[in-house]
N, C-alpha and C positions, 0 to 999 in steps of 0.2 A: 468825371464832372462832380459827381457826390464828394469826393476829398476836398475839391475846391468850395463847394457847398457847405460843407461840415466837414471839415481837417479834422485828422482821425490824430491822437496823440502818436503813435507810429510816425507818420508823416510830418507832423511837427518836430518831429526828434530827427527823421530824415534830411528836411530842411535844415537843421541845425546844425546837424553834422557833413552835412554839405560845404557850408559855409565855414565848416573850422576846418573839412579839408584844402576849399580855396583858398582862405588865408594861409596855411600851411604851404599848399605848391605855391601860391604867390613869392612865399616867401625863400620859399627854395630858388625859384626861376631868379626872383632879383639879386639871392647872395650866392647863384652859379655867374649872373652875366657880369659881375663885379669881379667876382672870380680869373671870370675868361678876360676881362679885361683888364686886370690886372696881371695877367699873365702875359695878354700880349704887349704894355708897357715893361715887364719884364724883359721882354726877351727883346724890342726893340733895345731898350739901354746895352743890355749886353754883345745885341748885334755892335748895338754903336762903339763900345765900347773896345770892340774886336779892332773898327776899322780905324779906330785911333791909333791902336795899336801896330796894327800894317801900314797907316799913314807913317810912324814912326819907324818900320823896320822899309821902307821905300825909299824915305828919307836916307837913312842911313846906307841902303844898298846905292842910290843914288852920287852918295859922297865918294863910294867905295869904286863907283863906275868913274867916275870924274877921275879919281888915282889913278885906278886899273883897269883897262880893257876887257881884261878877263873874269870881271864879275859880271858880264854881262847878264850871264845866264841864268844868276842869280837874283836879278833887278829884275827878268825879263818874271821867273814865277813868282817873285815876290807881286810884282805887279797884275798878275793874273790872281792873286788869293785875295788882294784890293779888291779888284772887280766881284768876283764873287760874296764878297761880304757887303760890297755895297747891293748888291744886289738881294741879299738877303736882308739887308736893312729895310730896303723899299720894299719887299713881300708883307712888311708888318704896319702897313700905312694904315690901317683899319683901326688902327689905337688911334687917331686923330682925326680930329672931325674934320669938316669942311675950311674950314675958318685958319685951322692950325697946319692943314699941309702947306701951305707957302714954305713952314719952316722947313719942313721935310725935304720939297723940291728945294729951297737955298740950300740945302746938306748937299743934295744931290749934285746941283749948279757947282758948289767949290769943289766937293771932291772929281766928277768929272774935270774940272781947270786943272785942276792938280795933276790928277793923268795927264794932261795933257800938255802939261809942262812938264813931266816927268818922262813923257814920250820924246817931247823936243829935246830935251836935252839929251835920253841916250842915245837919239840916233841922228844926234846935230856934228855936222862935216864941219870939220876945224881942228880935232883931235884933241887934247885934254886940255888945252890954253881955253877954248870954248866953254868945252866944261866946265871947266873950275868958275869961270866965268857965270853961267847960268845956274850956276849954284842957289844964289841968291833969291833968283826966280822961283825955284823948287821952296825954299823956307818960309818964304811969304805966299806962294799958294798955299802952303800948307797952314801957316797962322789962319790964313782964311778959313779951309775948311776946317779946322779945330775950331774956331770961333764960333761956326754956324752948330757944329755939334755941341756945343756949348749949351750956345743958345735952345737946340733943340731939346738936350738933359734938362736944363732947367724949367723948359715947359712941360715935360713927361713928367718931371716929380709934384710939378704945379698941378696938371692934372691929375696924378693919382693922390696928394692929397684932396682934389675935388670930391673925387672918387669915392674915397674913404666916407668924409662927409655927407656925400649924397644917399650913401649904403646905410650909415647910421643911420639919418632921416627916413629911407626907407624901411628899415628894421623898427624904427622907431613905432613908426605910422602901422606898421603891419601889428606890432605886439599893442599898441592903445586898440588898433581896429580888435586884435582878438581878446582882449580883456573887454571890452564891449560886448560882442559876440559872446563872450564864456557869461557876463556878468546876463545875458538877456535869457540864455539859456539855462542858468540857475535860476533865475525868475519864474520860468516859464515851468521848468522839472516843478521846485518848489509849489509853484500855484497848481499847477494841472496836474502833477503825481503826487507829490511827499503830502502835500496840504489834504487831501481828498482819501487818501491811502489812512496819513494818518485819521483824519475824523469815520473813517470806515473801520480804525480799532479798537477805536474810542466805542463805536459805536455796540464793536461786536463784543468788547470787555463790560459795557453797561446789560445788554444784553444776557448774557451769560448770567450774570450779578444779579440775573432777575429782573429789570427793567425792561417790559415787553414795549414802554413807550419813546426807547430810545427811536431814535433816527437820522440819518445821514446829512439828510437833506442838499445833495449837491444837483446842481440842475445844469451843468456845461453838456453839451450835445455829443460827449464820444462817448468812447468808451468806459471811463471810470463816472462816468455820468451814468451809461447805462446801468454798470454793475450797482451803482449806489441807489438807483432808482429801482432795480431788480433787489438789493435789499433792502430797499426802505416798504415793500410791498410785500416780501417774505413776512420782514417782523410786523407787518398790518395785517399779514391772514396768518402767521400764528397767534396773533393777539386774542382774535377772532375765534381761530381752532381751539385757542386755550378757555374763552372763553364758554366756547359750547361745552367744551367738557368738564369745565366746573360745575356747569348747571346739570352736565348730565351727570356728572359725579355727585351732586347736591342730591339729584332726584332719588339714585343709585342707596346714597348714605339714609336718604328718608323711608325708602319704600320699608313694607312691612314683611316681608320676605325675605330668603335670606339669600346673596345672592354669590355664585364663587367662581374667580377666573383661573384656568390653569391653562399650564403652557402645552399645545397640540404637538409642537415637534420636538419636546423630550419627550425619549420613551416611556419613561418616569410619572409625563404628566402633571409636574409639579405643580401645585397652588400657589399663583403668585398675588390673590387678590379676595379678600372677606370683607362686607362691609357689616356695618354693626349689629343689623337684623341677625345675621348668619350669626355671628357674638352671643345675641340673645338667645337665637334658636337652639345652640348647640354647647354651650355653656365653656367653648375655646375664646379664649384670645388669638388674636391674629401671628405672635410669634409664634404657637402654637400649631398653627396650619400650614404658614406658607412656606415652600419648598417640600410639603411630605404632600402625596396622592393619598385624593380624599376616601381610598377604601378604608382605610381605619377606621370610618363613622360608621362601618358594615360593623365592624367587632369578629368573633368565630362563628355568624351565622351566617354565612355563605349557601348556605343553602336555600335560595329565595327565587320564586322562578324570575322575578324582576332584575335581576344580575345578568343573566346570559338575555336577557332583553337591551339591558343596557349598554352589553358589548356591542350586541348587533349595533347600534345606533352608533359607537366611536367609533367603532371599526369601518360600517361606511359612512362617515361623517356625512350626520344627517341631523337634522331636529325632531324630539322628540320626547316622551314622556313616559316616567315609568314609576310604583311606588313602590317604594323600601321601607323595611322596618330597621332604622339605623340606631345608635347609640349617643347618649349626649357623654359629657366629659363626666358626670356624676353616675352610669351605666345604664342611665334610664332608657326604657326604649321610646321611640314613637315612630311612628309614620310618618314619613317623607314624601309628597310625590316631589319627583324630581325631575325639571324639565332642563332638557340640555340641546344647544343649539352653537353650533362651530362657525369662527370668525373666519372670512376668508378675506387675503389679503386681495392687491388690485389684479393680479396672473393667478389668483382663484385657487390659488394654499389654501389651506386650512392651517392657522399659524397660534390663535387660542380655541378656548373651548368656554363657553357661559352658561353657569350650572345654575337653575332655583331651585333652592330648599325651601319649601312649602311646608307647613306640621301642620296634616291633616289627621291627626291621630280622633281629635274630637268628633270628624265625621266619620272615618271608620268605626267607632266607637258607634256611633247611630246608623250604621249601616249594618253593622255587626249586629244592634240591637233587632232592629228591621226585622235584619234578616231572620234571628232569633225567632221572635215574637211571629210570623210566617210559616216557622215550620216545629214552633213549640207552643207546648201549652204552656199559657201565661200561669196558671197555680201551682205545679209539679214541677214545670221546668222539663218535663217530656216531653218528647219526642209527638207531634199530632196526628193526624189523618194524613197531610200532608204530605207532610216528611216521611211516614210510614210506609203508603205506598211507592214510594221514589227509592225506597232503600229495599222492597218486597220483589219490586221490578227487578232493581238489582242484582237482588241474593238469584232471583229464578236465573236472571240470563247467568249469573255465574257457575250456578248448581248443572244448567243445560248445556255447556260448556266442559264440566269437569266432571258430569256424571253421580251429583250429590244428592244429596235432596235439603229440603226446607221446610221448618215447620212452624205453625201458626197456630197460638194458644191466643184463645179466649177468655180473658178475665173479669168474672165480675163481682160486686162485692155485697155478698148477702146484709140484708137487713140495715144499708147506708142509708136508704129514705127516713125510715123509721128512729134513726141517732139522728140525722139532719133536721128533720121537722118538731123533734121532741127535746134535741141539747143547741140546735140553733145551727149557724150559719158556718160561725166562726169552729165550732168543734167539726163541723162537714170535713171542711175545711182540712184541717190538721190532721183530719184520720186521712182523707185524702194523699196528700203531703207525705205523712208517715208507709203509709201503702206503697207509695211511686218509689220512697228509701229501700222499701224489701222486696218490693218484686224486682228492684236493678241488680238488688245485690245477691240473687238467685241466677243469673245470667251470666256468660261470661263477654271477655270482653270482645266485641266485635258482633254479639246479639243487641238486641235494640229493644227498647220498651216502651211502650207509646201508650197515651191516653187521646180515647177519640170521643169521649162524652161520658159525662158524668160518672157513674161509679162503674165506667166499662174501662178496661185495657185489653192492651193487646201485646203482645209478645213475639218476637220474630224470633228463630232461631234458625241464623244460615249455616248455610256448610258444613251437613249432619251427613256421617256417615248410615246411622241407623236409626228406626223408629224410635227405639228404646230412649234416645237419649231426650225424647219430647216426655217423656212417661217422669222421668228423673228431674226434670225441670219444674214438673207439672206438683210432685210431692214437697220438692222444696217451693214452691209456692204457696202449697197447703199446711203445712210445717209453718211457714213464717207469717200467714196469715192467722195461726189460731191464738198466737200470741197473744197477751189483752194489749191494747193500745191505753197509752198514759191518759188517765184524767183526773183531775181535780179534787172530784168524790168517788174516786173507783177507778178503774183498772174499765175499759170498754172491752168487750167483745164480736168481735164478726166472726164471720166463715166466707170462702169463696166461693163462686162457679166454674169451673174450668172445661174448655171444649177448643180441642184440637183439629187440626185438618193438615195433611201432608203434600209436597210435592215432587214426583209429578203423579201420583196417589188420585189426590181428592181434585185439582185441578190444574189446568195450564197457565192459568196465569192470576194474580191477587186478587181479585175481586172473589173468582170462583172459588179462591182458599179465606178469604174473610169469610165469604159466606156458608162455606162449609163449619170454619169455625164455630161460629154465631148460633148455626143449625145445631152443633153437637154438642154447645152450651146449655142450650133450654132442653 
């Protein structure tokens, strides 16, 4: 019921080819039965034509009996192969209609006379005086039935040129009916395929060309209606799709950050996408980047605990954040955090990866300060209380661990109050500063040297095998301390205080070796 509803182009082309098969067997059926009927006028004339011929070899055998006796026997099957050709004549009455057998039965009518004068005469009692006699009889039946077959020849030729005529007219009729038929049919292909096909290449060559606003616009209820309707709705939500992504691309190109796409399923990871922040932040051009993986912005410092963090995160594709200290294109370093988060397609690949380049270098730089300024003294640049004991806790658990010991000098700086309240703030000040210079460089590296108030320090020295070597620290402190310090009008002089405490000697843990120290200062 739906084809008859909405005829499907299939089904119209069905119907169409239907119809050009009809006319085709039509047209075979009508130039077979002109065919069969002309064959069976055929074969009537030649039947007839036969018995013209045996009318004539009858005749003649008849003349032959009238002489002689003894042609009987040859009258007798000549006149029996009569019979059978008339008889085959009449089997082909079907070539003439209703109307036209009368001729047929007057063939019949003379040639039966004709036997039958041809009978009388051979077996007429009187002997050949008879014969010759009825001679006559036999020649004028026979005019007769030649005349009727006569007659009958020329109505067979009359009808087969009917015939002929009527076949043209029917070929005729049958080729205008299929020039019709082919001419409706190219109509039909043309509007409802070729027409709609072509404006669907038109549409898909505009399309291509960049014209997101082409359109088909066919609205017929089959099939190429649907497809055209199926892409007049494609190209209206990629119009759409394209649009959003302009704006996301807009927003993309705006943001202030820098942002980087690579491909997830090269192994490679190639960068296939920078937008201009990225540009700014890292001082590449985009030929630059894309197609290399972005570890080059690492440089040869690989060694960042933020890397095997990062793996973790591509490896199980995940979102996440990590900072680096990366490189611009001029070698400069800065901090990156780096947030990275994997595209996953509609069956839930992972097919990109979206990198942000962040330079937080300015807040690490204030973090760094922070932290600084928390665990150092702001005038020296030492090491404070803070940080001191955090590194005293340390050296002990390491020393209790490996069996060492640790030692803690007390330093203080004779006669600072007396230069600070008499040369002022600023001279404090610098002799300070200058002090924190010589008592580091008394130290080696991995001792520590801290200022925890005013003209006090303090000195760590981990990972001592022997007392001795706090004794040796304690001379070059007094050594570099009797120096004069630079001044203006003179050369300054101090002296120090020095007071030691060992571990695990004088205590178990820093407090009880500061204040051991402290104790064998004064």
């Amino acid at each position: 019921m739906r084809h008859f509803i909405r005829p499907s182009i299939g089904s119209r082309l069905a119907v169409l080819f239907l119809a050009m098969m009809a006319i085709s067997v039509g047209a075979i059926l009508v130039a077979e039965d002109a065919f069969n009927r002309h064959v069976e006028l055929a074969q009537f004339v030649n039947k007839t034509g036969r018995l013209r011929m045996l009318s004539q070899s009858v005749a003649y055998q008849t003349h032959r009996y009238a002489d002689s006796r003894a042609a009987a026997r040859e009258l007798e099957q000549t006149v029996d192969q009569f019979k059978d050709a008339l008889a085959a004549m009449a089997s082909h009455a079907t070539a003439f209609d209703a109307a036209d057998r009368e001729i047929l039965i007057g063939v019949q009518g003379e040639a039966k006379a004709y036997l039958a004068v041809v009978e009388r005469v051979s077996h007429a009692d009187g002997g050949r005086a008879v014969a010759q006699r009825s001679l006559g009889d036999v020649e004028a039946a026979a005019d007769r039935m030649l005349g009727a077959e006569e007659a009958a020849i020329e109505r067979i030729m009359q009808r087969h040129a009917e015939e002929r005529r009527k076949l043209r007219f029917d070929l005729f009729g049958l080729l205008l009916l299929s020039l019709v038929v082919t001419g409706i049919a190219y109509w039909r292909v043309r509007d409802r395929i070729v027409e709609p096909v072509a404006r669907m290449a038109e549409m898909a060559r505009r399309f291509a060309a960049g014209n997101l606003a082409a359109r088909v616009r066919y609205e017929a209820r089959d099939e190429l209606g649907e497809l055209a309707r199926t892409l007049d709705r494609t190209a209206a939500n990629t119009e759409r799709l394209l649009a959003k992504y302009r704006e996301t691309q807009r927003a993309v190109e705006s943001t202030g950050e820098g942002v980087m796409i690579s491909d997830a399923q090269d192994s490679e990871h190639p960068t296939t996408y920078i937008n201009p922040a990225f540009r700014r932040i890292t001082g590449y051009e985009t030929a630059e980047v894309v197609g290399r993986n972005a570890r080059f912005f690492l440089g040869d410092d690989l060694d960042q605990p933020g890397i095997e963090a990062l793996r973790g995160l591509l490896r199980e594709q995940r979102d996440g954040t990590v900072v680096l200290r990366c490189y611009r294109k001029d070698g400069t370093p800065f901090w990156n955090e780096l947030s990275v988060s994997p595209v996953r397609d509609d069956s839930g690949c992972v097919t990109h990866t979206i990198s942000i380049f962040k330079d937080v270098s300015e807040r690490i730089r204030q973090e760094e300060e922070l932290l600084k300024s928390a665990h150092h003294d702001a005038l020296t640049g030492l090491a404070n209380r803070t940080l001191l004991q955090d590194r005293l806790k340390q050296a002990i658990s390491a020393a209790h661990r490996h069996g060492r010991q640790v030692g803690v000098l007390f330093v203080d700086v004779d006669n600072f109050k007396l230069i600070n309240d008499s040369l002022g703030h600023d001279v404090g000040d610098q002799l300070l500063q200058e002090t924190a210079q010589r008592l580091a460089g008394c130290l080696r590296e991995g001792d520590t040297v801290a200022r925890i108030g005013g003209d006090e320090f303090v000195l760590l020295l981990s990972d001592m095998e022997h007392e001795d070597h706090v004794a040796t620290v304690a001379e070059r402190v007094l050594a570099a301390m009797v120096k004069p310090f630079a001044h203006r009008d003179g050369g300054l002089f101090v002296s120090a205080s020095i007071g030691a405490a060992f571990y695990p000697r004088d205590g178990e843990d820093g407090a009880a070796l500061m204040k051991h120290a402290d104790i064998a200062m004064y």
